[in-house]
C-alpha positions in Angstrom: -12.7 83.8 100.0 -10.2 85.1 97.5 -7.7 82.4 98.8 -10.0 79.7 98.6 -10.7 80.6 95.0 -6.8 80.9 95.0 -6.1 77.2 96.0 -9.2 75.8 94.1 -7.2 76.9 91.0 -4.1 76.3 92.0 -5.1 72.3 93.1 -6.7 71.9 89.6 -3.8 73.2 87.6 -1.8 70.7 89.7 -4.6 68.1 88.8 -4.5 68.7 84.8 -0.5 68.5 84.9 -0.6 65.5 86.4 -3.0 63.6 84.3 -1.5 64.9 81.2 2.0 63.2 82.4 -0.1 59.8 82.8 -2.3 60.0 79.6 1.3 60.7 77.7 2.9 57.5 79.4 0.6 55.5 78.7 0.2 57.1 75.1 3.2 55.4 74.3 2.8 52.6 75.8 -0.1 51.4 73.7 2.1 52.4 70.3 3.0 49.1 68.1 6.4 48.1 67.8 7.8 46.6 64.7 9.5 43.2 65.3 12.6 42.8 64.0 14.4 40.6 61.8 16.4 38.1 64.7 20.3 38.9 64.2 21.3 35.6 64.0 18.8 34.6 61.4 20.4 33.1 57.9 20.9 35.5 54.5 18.2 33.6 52.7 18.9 35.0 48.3 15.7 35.2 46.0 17.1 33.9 42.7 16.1 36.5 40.3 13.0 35.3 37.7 14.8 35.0 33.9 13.1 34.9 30.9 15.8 33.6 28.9 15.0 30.4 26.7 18.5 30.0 25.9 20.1 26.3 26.3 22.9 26.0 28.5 26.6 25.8 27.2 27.2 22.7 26.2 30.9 21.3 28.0 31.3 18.5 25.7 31.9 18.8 21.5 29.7 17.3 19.1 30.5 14.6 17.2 28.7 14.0 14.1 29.3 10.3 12.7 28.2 9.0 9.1 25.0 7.7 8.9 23.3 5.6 6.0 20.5 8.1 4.5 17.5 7.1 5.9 15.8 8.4 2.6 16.1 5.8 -0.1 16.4 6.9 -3.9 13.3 7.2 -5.6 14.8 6.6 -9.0 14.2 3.7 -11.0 17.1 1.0 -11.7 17.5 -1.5 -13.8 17.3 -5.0 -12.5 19.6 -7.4 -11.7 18.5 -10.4 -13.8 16.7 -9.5 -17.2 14.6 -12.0 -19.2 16.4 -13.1 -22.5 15.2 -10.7 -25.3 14.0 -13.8 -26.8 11.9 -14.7 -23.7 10.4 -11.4 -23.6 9.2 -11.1 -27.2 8.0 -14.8 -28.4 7.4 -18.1 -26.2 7.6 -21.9 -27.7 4.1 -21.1 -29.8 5.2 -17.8 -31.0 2.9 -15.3 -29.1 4.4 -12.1 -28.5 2.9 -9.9 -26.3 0.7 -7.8 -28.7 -1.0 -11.4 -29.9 -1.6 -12.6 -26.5 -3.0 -9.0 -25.4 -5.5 -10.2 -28.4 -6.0 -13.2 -27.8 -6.8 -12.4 -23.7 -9.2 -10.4 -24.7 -11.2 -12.2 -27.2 -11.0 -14.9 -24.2 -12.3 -12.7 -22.2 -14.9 -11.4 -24.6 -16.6 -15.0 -24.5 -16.0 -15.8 -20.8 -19.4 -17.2 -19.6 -20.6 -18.4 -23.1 -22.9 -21.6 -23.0 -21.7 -24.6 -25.1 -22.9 -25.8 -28.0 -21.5 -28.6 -30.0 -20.7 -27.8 -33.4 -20.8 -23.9 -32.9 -18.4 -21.2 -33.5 -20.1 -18.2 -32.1 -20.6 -15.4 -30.9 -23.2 -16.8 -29.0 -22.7 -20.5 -28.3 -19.3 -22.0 -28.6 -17.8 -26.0 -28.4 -14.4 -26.8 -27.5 -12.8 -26.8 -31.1 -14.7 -23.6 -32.0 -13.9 -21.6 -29.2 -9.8 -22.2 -29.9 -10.3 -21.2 -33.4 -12.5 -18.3 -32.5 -9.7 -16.9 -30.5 -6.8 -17.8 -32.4 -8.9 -16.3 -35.7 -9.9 -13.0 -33.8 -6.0 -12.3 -33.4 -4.9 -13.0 -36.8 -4.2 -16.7 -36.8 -6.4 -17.7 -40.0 -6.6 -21.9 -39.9 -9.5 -24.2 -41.0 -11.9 -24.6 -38.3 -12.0 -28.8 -37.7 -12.5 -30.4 -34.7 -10.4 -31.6 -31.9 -9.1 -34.7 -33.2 -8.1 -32.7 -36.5 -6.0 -30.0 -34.5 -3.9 -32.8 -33.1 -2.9 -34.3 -36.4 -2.4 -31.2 -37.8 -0.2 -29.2 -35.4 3.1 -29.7 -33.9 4.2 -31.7 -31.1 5.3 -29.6 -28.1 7.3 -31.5 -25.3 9.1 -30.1 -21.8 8.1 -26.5 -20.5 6.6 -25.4 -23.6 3.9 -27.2 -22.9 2.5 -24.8 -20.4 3.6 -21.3 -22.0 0.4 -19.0 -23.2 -1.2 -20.2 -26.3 -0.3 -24.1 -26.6 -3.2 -26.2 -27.3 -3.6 -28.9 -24.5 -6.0 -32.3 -25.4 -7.7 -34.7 -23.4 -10.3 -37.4 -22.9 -9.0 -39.5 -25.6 -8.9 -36.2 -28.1 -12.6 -35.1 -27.3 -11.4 -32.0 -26.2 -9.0 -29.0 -26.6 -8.2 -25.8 -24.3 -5.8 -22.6 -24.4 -2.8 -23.3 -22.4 -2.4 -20.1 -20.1 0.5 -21.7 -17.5 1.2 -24.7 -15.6 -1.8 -23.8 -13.5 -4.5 -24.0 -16.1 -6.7 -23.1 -19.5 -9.5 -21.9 -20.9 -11.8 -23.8 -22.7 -15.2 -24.1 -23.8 -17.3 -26.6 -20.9 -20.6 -28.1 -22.1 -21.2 -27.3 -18.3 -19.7 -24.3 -17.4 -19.7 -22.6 -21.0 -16.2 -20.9 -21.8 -14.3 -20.9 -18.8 -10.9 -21.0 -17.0 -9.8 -24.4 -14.8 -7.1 -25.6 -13.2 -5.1 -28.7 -14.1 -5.0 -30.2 -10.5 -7.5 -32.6 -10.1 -10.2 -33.5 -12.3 -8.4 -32.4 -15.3 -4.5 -33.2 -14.8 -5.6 -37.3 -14.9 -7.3 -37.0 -18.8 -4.3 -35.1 -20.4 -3.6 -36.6 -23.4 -0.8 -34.2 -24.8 -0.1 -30.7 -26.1 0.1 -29.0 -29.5 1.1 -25.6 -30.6 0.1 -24.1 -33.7 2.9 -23.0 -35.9 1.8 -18.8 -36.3 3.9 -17.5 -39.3 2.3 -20.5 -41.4 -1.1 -19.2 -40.4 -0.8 -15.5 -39.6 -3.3 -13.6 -41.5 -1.3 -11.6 -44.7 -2.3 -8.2 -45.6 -4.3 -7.9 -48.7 -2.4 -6.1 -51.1 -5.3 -5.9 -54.1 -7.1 -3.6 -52.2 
């Protein structure tokens, strides 16, 4: 009996040695293994991230050439051809420019003005007494006639003068009188249109008669002294 026990133990100590031996065998064979980088596999570099905004060295020197400024001068200069001083202040009928500033803007004062023959203004005007009107308002102090009268009485004007500012121009057989302002036309008094501005091309260009210019320093106003 006590041998029996004997080999019952001893079989069973043999049995847990054994099993042990397999359980550790197979212990390690169910461990992962970490693969490994091939040997013959190529170096492969990671270029490092910079943060450096500089530019890159330049191999070649600058070369800076002359340029024309792109900036123009502001300044004013004096130009290259300058009207004659005489030019500038007087023309053929002797309006310098303060007399014709007047003389624009009483013209401008009775633009749209209905015609009335015989009348001087300020409210109706005829051809005659809308030149004297104008010529009066800037200091030119003549007898107020008609027409006909301010062709006999004023001076003959020939060439280019005829269409510089302030020559009297005449047509329909000296029925009617206007203020020369250039080549390209008056102002006058229409007993259609009332004072207005027109252009010599066409209608008007074909009933010229002449031109006229009244001579200013006989008929420029004098200052009154007495006063």
């Amino acid at each position: 009996m006590s041998l029996f026990r004997s080999s019952g133990l001893s079989l069973c100590v043999l049995i847990l040695f054994f099993s042990s031996a397999a359980f550790a065998q197979d212990r390690q064979r169910v461990v992962k293994t970490v693969e490994s980088a091939p040997t013959n596999a190529p170096t492969v570099t990671v270029p490092k991230k910079t943060t450096s905004t500089s530019r890159p060295t330049l191999t070649n020197s600058i070369v800076v050439q002359n340029q024309p400024s792109l900036v123009k001068k502001t300044t004013l200069a004096k130009p290259t051809t300058a009207a004659p001083a005489a030019a500038v202040s007087k023309n053929a009928v002797g309006v310098d420019f303060s007399m014709r500033s007047d003389m624009m803007g009483s013209i401008q004062s009775k633009l749209g003005i209905p015609y009335l023959y015989g009348s001087t203004g300020p409210n109706r005007y005829d051809c005659s007494g809308f030149v004297w009107a104008v010529f009066n308002e800037s200091g030119v102090d003549f007898l107020r006639s008609s027409a006909r009268t301010f062709w006999n009485d004023f001076e003959p004007v020939t060439g280019d003068d005829r269409y510089k500012f302030g020559t009297l121009v005449f047509f329909n057989g000296l029925g009617h009188v206007g203020i020369v302002v250039d080549e390209n036309g008056f102002y006058h008094a229409s007993s259609s249109k009332g004072v207005t501005y027109s252009k010599f091309a066409g209608y008007w260009e074909k009933r010229i008669v002449g031109f006229r210019r009244i001579p200013i320093d006989k008929y420029a106003a004098q200052p009154d002294f007495s006063k």
